[in-house]
C-alpha positions in Angstrom: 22.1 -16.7 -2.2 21.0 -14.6 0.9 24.1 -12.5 -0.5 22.5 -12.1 -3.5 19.2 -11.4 -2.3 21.2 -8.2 0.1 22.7 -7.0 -2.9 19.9 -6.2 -5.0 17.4 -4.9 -1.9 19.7 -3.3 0.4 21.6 -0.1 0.1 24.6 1.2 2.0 23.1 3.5 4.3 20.4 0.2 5.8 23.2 -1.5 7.2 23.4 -4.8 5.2 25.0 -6.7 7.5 21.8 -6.8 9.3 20.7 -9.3 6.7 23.6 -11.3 6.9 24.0 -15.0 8.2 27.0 -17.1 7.9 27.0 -20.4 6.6 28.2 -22.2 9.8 24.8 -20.5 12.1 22.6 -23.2 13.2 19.5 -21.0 11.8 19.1 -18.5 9.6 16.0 -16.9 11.7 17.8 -13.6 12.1 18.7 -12.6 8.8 15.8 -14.0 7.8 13.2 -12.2 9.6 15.1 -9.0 8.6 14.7 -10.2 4.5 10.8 -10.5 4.7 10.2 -7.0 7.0 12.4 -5.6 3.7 10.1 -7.5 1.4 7.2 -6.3 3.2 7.6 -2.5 3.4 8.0 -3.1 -0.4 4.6 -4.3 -0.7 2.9 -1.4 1.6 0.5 0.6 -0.5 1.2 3.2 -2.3 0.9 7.1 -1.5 -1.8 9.3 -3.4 0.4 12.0 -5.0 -2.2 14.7 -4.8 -4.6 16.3 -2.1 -7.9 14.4 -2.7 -11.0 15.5 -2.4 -13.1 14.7 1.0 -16.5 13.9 -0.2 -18.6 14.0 2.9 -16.3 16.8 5.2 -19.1 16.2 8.1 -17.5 13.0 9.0 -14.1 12.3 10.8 -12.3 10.6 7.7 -11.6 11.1 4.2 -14.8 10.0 1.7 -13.0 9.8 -1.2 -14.4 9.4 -4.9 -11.7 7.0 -6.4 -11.8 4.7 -9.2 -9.3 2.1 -9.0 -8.6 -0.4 -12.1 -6.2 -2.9 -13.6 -5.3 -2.2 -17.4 -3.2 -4.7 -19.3 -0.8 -3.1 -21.4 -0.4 -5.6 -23.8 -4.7 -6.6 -24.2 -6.3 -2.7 -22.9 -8.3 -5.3 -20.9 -9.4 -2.9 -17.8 -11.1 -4.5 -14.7 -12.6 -2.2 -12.2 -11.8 -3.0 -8.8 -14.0 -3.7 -5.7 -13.2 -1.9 -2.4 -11.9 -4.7 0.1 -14.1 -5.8 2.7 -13.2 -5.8 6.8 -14.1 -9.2 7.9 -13.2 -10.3 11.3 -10.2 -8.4 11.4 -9.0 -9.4 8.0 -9.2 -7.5 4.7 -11.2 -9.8 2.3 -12.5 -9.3 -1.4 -16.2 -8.6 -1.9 -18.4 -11.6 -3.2 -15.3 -13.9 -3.7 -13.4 -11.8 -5.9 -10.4 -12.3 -6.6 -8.3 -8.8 -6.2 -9.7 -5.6 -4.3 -8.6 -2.7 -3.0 -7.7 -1.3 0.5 -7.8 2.7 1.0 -6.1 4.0 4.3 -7.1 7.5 5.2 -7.0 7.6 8.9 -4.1 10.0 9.5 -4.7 10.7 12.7 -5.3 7.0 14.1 -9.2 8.0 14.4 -10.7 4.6 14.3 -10.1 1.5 16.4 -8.6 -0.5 13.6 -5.0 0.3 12.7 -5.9 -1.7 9.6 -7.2 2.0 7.8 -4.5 3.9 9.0 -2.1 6.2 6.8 1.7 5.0 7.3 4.1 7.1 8.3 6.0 7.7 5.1 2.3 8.4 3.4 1.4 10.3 6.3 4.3 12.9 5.8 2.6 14.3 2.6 -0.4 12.5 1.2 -4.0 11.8 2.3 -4.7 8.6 1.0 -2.8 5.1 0.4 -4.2 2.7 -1.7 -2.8 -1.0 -1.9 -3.9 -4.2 -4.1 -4.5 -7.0 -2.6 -4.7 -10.4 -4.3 -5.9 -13.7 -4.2 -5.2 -14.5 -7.8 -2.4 -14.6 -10.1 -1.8 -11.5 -12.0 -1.8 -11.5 -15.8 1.7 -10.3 -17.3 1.0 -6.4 -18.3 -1.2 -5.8 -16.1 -0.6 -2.5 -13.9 -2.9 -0.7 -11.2 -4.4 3.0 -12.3 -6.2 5.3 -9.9 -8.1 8.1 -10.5 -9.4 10.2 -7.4 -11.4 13.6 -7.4 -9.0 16.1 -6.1 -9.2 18.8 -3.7 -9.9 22.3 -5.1 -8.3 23.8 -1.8 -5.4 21.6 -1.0 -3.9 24.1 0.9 -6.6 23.9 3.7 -7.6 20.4 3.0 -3.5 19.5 2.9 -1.8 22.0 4.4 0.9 18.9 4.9 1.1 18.7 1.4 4.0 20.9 -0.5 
């Protein structure tokens, strides 16, 4: 099964047999531990595609003006979403919601918290990440939309941006 689970996450050039146990180990903490870091770079955020728009530029981070919302496909229900809170070192949902929303637009590691910081494979080329985060079951259909004002200068505002 751990096979399995190689085959369809790993490509040749990660070196598969990094995930690999054999069946005569006395633990599988190895491969294991190298399975869910591949299950959770799946789940980091996901880069804005364009140069968005700082709102306030007389601060040290990005002020965006995003709107982000889950439409289901199959229903057109559309549920805004609630930026996530910081509580005690932990992202939370606002008033005991059950899904927000986390922007990370600290590309240059500005603040204390590494919790708002860019990644390094959103870093390369965009200046926001945005990621889901849920406490609740998601309905089938349902997919995340985002809409951000963009940058009229995204050559000076993202000169890392091509």
């Amino acid at each position: 099964r751990l096979r399995s689970l190689v085959d369809a996450e790993v490509d040749e050039w990660s070196a598969p047999w990094a995930f690999m146990g054999s069946i005569c180990d006395d633990a599988y903490d190895g491969p294991l531990a190298e399975v869910t870091e591949l299950l959770r770079r799946d789940q980091i955020g996901a880069c804005v595609p364009e140069c968005v728009a700082d709102q306030d530029s007389t601060t040290p981070l990005l002020e965006t003006d995003c709107v982000y919302r889950l439409v289901n496909i199959y229903t057109g229900e559309q549920v805004d979403l609630a930026r996530c809170e910081r509580k005690d070192g932990v992202w939370a949902p606002p008033g005991g919601e059950g899904r927000c929303y986390v922007e990370r637009v600290d590309r240059e590691g500005l603040t204390p918290d590494p919790a708002d910081d860019l990644s390094p494979r959103c870093r390369e080329w965009s200046n926001v990440e945005v990621e889901l985060l849920e406490w609740v079951p998601r309905p089938p259909g349902t997919e995340l939309y985002g809409r951000c004002e963009l940058s009229w200068l995204p050559e000076i505002d993202c000169p890392f941006y091509e």
